[in-house]
N, C-alpha and C positions, 0 to 999 in steps of 0.2 A: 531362463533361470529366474526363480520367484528374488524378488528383491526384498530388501531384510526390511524390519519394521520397526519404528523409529517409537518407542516403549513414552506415549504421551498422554498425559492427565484429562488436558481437552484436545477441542477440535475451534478452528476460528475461519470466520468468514471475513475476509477483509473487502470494504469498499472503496480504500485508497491507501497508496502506499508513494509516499517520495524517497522514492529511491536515494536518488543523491543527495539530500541532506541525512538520511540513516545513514549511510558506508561514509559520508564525511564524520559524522557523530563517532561512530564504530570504529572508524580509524583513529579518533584521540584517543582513543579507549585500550586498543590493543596494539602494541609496537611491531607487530608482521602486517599490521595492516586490516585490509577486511576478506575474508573469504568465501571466494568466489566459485571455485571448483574443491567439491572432494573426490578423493582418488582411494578406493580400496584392491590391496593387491592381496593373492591368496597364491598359494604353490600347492604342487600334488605332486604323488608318483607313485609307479605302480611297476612292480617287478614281473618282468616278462621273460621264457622261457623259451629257447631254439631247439630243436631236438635234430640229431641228424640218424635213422637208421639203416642198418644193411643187413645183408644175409649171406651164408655162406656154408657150402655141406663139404667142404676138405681144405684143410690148411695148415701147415706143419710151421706155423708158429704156433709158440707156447704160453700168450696170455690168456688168462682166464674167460675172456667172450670170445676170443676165436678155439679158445677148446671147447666151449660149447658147439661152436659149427661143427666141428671136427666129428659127434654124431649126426648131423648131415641137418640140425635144428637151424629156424631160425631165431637169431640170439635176441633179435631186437634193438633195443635203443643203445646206442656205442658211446654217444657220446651226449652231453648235453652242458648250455651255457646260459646263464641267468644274468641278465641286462637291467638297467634301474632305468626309466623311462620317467622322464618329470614334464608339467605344463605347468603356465603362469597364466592365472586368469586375473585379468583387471576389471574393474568395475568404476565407472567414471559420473560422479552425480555434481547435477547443480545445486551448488548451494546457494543460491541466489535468491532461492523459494522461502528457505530458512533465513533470511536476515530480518526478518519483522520479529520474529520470535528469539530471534539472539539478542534485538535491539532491546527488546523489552524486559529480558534476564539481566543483562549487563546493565540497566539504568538503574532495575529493582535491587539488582543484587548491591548496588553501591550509593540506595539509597536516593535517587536523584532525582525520582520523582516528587512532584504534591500533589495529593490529593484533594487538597481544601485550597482551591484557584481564590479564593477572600484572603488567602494567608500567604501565598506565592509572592514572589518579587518579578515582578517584570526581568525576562530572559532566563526565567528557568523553566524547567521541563514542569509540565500539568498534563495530570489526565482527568478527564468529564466521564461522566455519563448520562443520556436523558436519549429521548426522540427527535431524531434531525430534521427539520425542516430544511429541504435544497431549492434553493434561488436558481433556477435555469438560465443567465441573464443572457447566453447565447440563443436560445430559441426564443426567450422572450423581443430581443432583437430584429428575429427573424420575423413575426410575427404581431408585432404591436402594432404597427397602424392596421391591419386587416380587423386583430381580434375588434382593436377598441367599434372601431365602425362597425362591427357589426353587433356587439354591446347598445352604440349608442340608436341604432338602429332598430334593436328590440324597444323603444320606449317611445309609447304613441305624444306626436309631440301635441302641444296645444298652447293657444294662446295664454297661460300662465305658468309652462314651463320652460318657452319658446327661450329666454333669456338664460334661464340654468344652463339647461343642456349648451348651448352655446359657446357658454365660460368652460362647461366640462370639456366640450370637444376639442377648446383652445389648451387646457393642462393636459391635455393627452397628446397633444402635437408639441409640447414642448415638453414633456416629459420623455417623450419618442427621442427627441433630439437631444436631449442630454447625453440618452441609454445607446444612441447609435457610436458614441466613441468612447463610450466605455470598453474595458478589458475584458472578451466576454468571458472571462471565468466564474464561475458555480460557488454561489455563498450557501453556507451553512450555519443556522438558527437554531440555536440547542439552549434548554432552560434544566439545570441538574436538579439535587433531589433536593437540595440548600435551596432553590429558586433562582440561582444564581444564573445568568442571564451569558452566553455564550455566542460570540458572533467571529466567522473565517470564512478567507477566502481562497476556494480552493482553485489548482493549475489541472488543467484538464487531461494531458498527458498524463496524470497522474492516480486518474480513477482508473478504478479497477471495472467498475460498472462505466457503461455513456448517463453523462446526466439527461440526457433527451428520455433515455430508458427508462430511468427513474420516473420522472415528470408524468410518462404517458401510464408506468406501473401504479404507482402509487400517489400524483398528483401533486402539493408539496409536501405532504408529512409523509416521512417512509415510519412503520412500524416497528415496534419493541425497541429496546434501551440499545446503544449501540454509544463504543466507546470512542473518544479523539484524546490522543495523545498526540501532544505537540508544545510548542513554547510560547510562552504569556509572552505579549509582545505590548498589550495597554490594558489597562485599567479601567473602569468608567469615569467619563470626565469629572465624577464630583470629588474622584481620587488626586484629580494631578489638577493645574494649577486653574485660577479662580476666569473667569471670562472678563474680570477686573484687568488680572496681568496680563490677558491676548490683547485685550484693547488696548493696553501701554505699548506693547511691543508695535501692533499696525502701526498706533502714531504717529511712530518713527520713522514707518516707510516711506516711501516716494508711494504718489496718490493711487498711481496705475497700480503699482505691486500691492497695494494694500486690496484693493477692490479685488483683484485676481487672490488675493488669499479667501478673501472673504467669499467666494462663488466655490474657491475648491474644496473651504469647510462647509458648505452647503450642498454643496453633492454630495458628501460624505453623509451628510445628515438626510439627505435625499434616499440614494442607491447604497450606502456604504454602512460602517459598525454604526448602529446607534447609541447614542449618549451613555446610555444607562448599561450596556454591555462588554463585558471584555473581549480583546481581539486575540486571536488566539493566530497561532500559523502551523495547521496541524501536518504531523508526520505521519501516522498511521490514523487511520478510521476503521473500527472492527467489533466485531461482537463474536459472544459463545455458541457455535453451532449445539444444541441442546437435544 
């Protein structure tokens, strides 16, 4: 049975969906919660007919089709009974496919988005647009001490770069070891039409694509504008407090915590958001099939 068609303006390709913070979102939103199966049920019936015949050429009864026998005819149908015959057909869909497209009605419809991420407050909902650049940091992982050596291997050495190359091969080994116990989850580099400067890090579970796929399809820029809706989570540092007041606060610390702060906002400034970008923690990633 052809299944019914769902009357839609677009069509969307999505490249990441979190699940479980949309049906958590969803579910503040609607008091039965989030839905997860739809059920359409339909009835039918159709009136059906038993017929019973006989024959008969002599009979001295006297209703009207055994007087017919009674010329030696036969009379035919005697009797007949009309039955009402009904089925129930159910039709059972996941709606689970739809909750990207509910989330984004129910946010719009009650306003809850921004559109202008300059003008958003940290913890509310923002959507982007621009061209994504994806950080593989899982296969870059895989992959970093081989590619570099064989990088530094293209480069004929001589005695006046014998020293360069040297210090390279030394920031590549220790930039290898920083990136080996990183998270390896897939960051995302997006600049909108404001210039506005867009940085997240996405849970792998949670692509729709392998980011390996990506990497090897399209290298880091994937093509055409493509949307991230999710929640401003920071600002860029020259929004929030002066490197004045971070310095006051180490002070205070004990020497080791201080220095251990000081390495973890250097990886961040390393592998992680940089300065000048917002952090963003996206829910959906998608664009208009056209």
């Amino acid at each position: 049975m052809e299944q019914d068609q769902q009357d839609t303006g677009s069509l969307y390709n999505f490249l990441y969906i979190d699940y479980p913070r949309a049906k958590s979102v969803l579910a503040q939103l609607f008091n039965d919660g989030v839905l997860t199966t739809h059920t359409k049920t339909s009835q039918s019936s159709q009136m059906q007919g038993d017929q019973v015949s006989a024959s008969s050429t002599m009979s001295g009864t006297a209703n009207i089709a055994v007087a017919k026998g009674m010329l030696g005819e036969d009379y035919g149908i005697v009797n007949a009974t009309q039955t009402s015959a009904s089925s129930v057909h159910e039709k059972n869909y996941d709606a689970i496919w739809a909750l990207p497209l509910n989330l984004l009605d129910s946010l719009s419809e009650r306003n809850l988005i921004n559109r202008d991420i300059s003008a958003a407050k940290a913890g509310s909902f923002v959507i982007v647009s621009g061209k994504p650049r994806i950080l593989d940091i899982k296969i870059l992982q895989e992959i970093w001490t081989s590619a570099t050596s064989f990088m530094l291997n293209q480069i004929k050495i001589t005695h006046s770069n014998k020293g360069e190359i040297k210090r390279q091969e030394q920031n590549f080994n220790d930039m290898g070891g920083i990136m080996k116990v990183l998270p390896p989850s897939p960051q995302v580099y997006l600049s909108d039409a404001q210039g506005e400067k867009i940085w997240a890090a996405l849970q792998q579970d949670y692509m729709v694509a392998s980011p390996s796929f990506l990497t090897l399809t399209y290298g880091v820029s994937i093509p055409e504008d493509w949307y991230i809706l999710g929640i401003l989570d920071a600002k860029p540092d020259e929004f929030n407090k002066t490197e004045e007041d971070n310095d006051d606060v180490l002070s205070d610390l004990p020497e080791l915590m201080g220095a251990a702060l000081i390495v973890l906002n250097e990886t961040r400034a390393l592998l992680g958001r940089p300065k000048s970008f917002y952090g963003v923690t996206p829910i959906l990633i998608f664009r208009e099939i056209k």
